[in-house]
Backbone as JSON Lines, residues from 0, in Angstrom:
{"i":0,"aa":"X","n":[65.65,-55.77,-100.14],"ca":[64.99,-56.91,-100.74],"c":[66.04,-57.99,-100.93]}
{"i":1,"aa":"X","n":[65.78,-59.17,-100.15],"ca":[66.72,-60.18,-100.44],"c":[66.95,-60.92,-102.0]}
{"i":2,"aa":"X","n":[67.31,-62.06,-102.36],"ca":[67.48,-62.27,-103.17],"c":[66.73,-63.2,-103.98]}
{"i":3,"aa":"X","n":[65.7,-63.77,-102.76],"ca":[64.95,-64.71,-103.18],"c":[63.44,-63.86,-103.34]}
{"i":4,"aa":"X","n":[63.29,-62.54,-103.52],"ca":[62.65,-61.81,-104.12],"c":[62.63,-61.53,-105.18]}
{"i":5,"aa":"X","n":[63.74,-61.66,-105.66],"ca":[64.0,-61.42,-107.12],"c":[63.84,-62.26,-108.22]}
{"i":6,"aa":"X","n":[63.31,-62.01,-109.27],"ca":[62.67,-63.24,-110.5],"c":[64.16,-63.85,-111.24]}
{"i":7,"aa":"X","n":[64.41,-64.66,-110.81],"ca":[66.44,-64.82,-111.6],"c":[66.18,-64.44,-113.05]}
{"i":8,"aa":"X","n":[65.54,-64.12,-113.9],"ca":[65.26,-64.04,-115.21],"c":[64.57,-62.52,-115.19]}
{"i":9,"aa":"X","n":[63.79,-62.05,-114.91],"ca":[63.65,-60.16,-115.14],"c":[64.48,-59.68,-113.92]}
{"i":10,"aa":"X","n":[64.78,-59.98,-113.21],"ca":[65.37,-59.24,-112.26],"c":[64.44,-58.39,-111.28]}
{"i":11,"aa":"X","n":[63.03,-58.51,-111.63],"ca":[62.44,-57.95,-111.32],"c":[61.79,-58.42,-109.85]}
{"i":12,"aa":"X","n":[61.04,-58.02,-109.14],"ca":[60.39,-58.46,-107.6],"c":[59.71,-59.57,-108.08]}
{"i":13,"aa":"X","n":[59.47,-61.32,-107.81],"ca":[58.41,-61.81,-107.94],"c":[57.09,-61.68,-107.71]}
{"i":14,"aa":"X","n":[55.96,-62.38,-108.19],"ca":[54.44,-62.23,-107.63],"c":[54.43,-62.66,-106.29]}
{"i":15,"aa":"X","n":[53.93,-62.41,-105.08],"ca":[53.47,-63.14,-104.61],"c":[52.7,-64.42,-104.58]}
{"i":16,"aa":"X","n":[52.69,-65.32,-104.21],"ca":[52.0,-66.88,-104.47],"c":[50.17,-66.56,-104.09]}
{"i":17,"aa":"X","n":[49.41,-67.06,-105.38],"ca":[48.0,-66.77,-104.65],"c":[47.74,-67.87,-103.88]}
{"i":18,"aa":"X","n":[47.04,-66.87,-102.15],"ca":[46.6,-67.92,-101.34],"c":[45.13,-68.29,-101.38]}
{"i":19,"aa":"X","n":[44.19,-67.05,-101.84],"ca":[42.57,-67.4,-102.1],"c":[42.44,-66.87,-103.18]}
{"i":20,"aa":"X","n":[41.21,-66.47,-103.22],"ca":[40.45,-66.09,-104.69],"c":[39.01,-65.68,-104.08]}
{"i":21,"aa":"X","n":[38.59,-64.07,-104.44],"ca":[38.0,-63.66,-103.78],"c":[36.69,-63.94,-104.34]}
{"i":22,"aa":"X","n":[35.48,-64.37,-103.25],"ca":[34.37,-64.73,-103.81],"c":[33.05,-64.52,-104.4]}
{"i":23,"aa":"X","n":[33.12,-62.74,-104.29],"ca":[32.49,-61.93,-105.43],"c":[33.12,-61.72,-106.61]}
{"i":24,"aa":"X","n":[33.84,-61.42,-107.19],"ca":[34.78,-60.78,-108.79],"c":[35.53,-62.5,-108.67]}
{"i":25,"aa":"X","n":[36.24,-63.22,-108.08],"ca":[37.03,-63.79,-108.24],"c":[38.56,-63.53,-108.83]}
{"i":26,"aa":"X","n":[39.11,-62.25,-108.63],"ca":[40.3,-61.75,-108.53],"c":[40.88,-62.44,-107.62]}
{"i":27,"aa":"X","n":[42.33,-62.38,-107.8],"ca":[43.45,-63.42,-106.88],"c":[43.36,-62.99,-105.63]}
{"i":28,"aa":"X","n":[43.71,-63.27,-104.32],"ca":[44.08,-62.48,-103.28],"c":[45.89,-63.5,-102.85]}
{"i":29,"aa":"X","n":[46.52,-62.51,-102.84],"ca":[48.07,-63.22,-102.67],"c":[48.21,-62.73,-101.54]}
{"i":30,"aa":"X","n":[49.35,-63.88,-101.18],"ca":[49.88,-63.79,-99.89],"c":[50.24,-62.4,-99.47]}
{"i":31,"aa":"X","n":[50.23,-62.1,-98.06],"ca":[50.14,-60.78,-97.57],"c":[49.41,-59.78,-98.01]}
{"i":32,"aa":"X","n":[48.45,-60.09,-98.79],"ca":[46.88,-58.65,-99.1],"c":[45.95,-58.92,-98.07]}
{"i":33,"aa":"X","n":[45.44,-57.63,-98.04],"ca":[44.39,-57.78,-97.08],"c":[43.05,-58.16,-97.65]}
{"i":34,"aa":"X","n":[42.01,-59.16,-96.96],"ca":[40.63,-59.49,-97.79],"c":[39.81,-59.18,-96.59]}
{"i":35,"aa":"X","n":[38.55,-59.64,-96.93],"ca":[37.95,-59.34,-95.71],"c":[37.08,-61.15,-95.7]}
{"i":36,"aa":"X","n":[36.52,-61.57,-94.43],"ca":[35.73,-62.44,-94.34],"c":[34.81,-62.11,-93.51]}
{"i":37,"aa":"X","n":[33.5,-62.71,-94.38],"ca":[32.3,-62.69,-93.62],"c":[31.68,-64.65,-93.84]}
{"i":38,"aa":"X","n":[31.04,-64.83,-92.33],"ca":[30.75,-66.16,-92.79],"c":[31.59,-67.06,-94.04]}
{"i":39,"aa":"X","n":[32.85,-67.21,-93.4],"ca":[33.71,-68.08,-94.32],"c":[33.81,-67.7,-95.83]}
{"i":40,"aa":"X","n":[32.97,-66.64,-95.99],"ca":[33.25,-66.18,-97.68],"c":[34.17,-65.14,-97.44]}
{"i":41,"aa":"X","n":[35.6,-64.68,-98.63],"ca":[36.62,-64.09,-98.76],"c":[36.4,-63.14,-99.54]}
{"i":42,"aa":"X","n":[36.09,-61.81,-99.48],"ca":[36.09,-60.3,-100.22],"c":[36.69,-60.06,-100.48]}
{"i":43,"aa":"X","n":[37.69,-59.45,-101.63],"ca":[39.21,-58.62,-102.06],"c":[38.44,-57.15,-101.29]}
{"i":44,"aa":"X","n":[39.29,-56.48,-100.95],"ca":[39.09,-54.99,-100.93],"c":[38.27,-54.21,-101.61]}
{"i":45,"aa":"X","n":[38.53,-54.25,-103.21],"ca":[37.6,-53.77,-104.36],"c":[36.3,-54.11,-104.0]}
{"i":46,"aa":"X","n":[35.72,-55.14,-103.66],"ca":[34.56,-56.02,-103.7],"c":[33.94,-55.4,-102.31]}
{"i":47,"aa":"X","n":[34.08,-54.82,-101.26],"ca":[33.72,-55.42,-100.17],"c":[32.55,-54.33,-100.02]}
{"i":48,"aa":"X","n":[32.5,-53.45,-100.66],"ca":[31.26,-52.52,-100.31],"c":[30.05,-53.01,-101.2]}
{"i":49,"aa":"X","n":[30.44,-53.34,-102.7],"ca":[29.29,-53.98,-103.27],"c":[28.55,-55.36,-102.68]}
{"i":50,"aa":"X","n":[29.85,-56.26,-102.17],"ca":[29.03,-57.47,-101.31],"c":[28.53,-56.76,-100.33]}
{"i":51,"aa":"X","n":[29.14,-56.19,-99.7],"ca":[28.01,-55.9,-97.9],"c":[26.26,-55.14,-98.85]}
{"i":52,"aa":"X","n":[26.71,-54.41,-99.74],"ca":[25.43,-53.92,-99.74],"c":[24.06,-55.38,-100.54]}
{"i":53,"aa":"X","n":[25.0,-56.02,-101.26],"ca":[24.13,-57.41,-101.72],"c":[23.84,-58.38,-100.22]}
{"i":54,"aa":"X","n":[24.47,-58.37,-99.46],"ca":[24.39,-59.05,-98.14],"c":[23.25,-58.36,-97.39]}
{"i":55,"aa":"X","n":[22.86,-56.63,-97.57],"ca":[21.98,-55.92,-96.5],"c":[20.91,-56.53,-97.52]}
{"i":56,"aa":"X","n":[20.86,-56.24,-98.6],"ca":[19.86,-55.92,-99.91],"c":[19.3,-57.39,-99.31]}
{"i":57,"aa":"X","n":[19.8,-58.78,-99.29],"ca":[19.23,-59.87,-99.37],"c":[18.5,-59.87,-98.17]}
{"i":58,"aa":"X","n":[19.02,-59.76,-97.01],"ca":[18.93,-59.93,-95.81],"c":[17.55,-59.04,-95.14]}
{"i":59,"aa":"X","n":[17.31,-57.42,-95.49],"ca":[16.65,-56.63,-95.31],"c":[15.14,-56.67,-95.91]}
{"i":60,"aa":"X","n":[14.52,-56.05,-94.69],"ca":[12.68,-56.02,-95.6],"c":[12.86,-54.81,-95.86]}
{"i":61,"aa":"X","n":[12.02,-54.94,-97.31],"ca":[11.36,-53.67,-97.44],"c":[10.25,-53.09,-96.55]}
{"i":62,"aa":"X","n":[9.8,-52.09,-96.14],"ca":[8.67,-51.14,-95.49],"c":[8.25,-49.92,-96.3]}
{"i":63,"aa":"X","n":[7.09,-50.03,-95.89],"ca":[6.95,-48.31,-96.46],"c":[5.95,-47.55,-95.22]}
{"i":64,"aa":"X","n":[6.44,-46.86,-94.59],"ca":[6.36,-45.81,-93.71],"c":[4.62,-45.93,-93.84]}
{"i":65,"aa":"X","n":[3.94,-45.92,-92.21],"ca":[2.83,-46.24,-91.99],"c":[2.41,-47.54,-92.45]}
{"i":66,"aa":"X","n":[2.16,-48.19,-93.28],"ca":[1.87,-49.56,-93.49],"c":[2.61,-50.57,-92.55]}
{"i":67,"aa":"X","n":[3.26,-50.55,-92.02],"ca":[3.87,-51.65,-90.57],"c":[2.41,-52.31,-90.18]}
């Protein structure tokens, strides 16, 4: 770890700089995390199974077997 990793005051690793902000929870997403995008909207990781299933949920008909 070079030196410009380091916080000159804790000594510790800095944060990464946030580059988005994810658009279900709105948790940070910083430079070098992985997010996901769908149609220009930005998912954190945490988020991405509850959005896809609000994305099927909206998107999807209901049926009920024989009535078609």
């Amino acid at each position: 770890m070079g030196n410009a990793d380091i916080d000159r005051f804790s000594g510790e690793a800095a944060e990464a700089p946030v580059s988005s902000y994810c658009w279900y929870c709105g948790a940070e997403i910083r430079l070098g995390e992985r997010y996901f995008l769908h149609e220009e909207v930005r998912v954190c990781a945490d988020c991405v199974k509850d959005y896809a299933y609000s994305v099927f949920e909206r998107d999807a008909r209901i049926k009920t077997a024989g009535e078609e």
